[in-house]
C-alpha positions in Angstrom: 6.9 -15.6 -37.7 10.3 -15.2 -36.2 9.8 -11.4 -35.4 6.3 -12.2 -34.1 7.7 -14.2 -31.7 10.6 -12.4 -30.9 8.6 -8.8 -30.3 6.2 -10.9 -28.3 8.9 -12.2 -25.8 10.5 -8.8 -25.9 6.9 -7.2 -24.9 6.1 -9.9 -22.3 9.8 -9.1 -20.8 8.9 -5.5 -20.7 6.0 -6.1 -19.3 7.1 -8.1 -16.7 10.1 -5.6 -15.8 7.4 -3.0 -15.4 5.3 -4.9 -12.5 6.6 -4.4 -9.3 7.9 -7.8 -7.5 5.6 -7.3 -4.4 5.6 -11.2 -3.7 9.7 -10.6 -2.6 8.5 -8.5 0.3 9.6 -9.9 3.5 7.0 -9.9 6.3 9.6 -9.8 9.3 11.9 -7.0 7.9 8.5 -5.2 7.5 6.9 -5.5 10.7 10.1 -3.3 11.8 9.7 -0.4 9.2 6.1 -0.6 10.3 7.6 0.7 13.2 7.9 4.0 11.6 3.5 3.7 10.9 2.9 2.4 14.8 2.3 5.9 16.7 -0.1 6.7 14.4 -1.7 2.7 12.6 -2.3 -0.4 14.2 -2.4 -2.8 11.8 -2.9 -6.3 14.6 -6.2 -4.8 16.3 -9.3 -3.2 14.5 -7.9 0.0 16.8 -8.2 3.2 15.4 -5.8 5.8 16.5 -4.3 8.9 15.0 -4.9 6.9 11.6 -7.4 4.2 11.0 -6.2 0.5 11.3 -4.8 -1.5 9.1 -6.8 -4.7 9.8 -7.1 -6.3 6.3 -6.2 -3.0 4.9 -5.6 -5.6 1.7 -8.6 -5.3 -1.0 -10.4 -2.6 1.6 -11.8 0.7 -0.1 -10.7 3.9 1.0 -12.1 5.5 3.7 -14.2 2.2 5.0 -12.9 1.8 8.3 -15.9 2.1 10.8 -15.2 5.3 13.7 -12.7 6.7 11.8 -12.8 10.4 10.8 -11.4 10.8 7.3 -10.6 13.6 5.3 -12.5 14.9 2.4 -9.7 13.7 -0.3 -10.1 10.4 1.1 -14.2 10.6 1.4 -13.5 11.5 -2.1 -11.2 9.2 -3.2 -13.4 5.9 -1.4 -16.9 7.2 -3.2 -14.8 6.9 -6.9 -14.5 3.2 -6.1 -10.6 3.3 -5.0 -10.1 -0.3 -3.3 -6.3 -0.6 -1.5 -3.8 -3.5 -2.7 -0.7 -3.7 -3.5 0.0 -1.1 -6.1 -1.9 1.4 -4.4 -0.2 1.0 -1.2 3.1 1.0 -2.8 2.4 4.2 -4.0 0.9 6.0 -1.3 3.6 5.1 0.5 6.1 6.5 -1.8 4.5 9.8 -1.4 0.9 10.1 0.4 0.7 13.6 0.1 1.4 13.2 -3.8 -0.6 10.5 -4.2 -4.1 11.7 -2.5 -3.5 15.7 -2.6 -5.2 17.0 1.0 -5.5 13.9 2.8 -4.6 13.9 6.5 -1.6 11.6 6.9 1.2 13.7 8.1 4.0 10.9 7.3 6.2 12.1 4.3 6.5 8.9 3.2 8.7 5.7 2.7 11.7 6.4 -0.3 13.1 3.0 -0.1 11.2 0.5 -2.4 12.3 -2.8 -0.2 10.9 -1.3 2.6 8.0 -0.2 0.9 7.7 -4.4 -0.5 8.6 -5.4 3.0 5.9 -3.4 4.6 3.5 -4.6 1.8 4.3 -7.8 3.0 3.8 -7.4 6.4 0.3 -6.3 6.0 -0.4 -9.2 3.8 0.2 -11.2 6.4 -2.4 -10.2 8.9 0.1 -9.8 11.8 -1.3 -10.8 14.9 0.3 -9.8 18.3 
């Protein structure tokens, strides 16, 4: 009974530890490494540019935004069902080119993971100008 409970614990701690702590992103410090995304996303209007917007990017499937001209990987990756949040963002960001092979997005990426949980947490937000 003892051991049942202690490899429980020890799983749900491991478990835990594994999840990244998105909810610690801070929207402010974000909305300034979004700075880095700006010439290219706008994520306060529903204003495509060099990327598509980011406009409740949050729960959005890939390659959904209205107007804007996707690549194939990203047609591709939108018609198996692939839906944005959290996890996915954190690791496109990490390395977009890695993450969706072909796609269009020229930006190398973001290495840092506060900034990657800070921008997370901007876009959860739904900044508004």
């Amino acid at each position: 009974m003892i051991r049942t409970a202690i490899a429980a614990a020890a799983l749900a701690i491991a478990a835990a530890g594994a999840t990244p702590a998105f909810a610690d992103g801070d929207a402010e410090k974000g909305r300034k490494v979004f700075n880095k995304c700006k010439a290219c996303h706008d994520a306060e209007a529903e204003k495509n540019k060099v990327g598509p917007h980011l406009v409740g990017i949050m729960g959005r499937g890939a390659a959904s935004v209205e107007g804007f001209k996707y690549s194939d990987a990203m047609i591709a990756k939108g018609a198996e069902g692939f839906v944005w949040d959290e996890d996915t963002i954190a690791e496109y960001l990490k390395d977009p080119k890695g993450y969706i092979p072909k796609n269009k997005m020229a930006f190398a990426g973001l290495k840092k993971d506060d900034d990657i949980e800070d921008v997370i947490a901007y876009l959860k937000a739904d900044p508004k100008p």
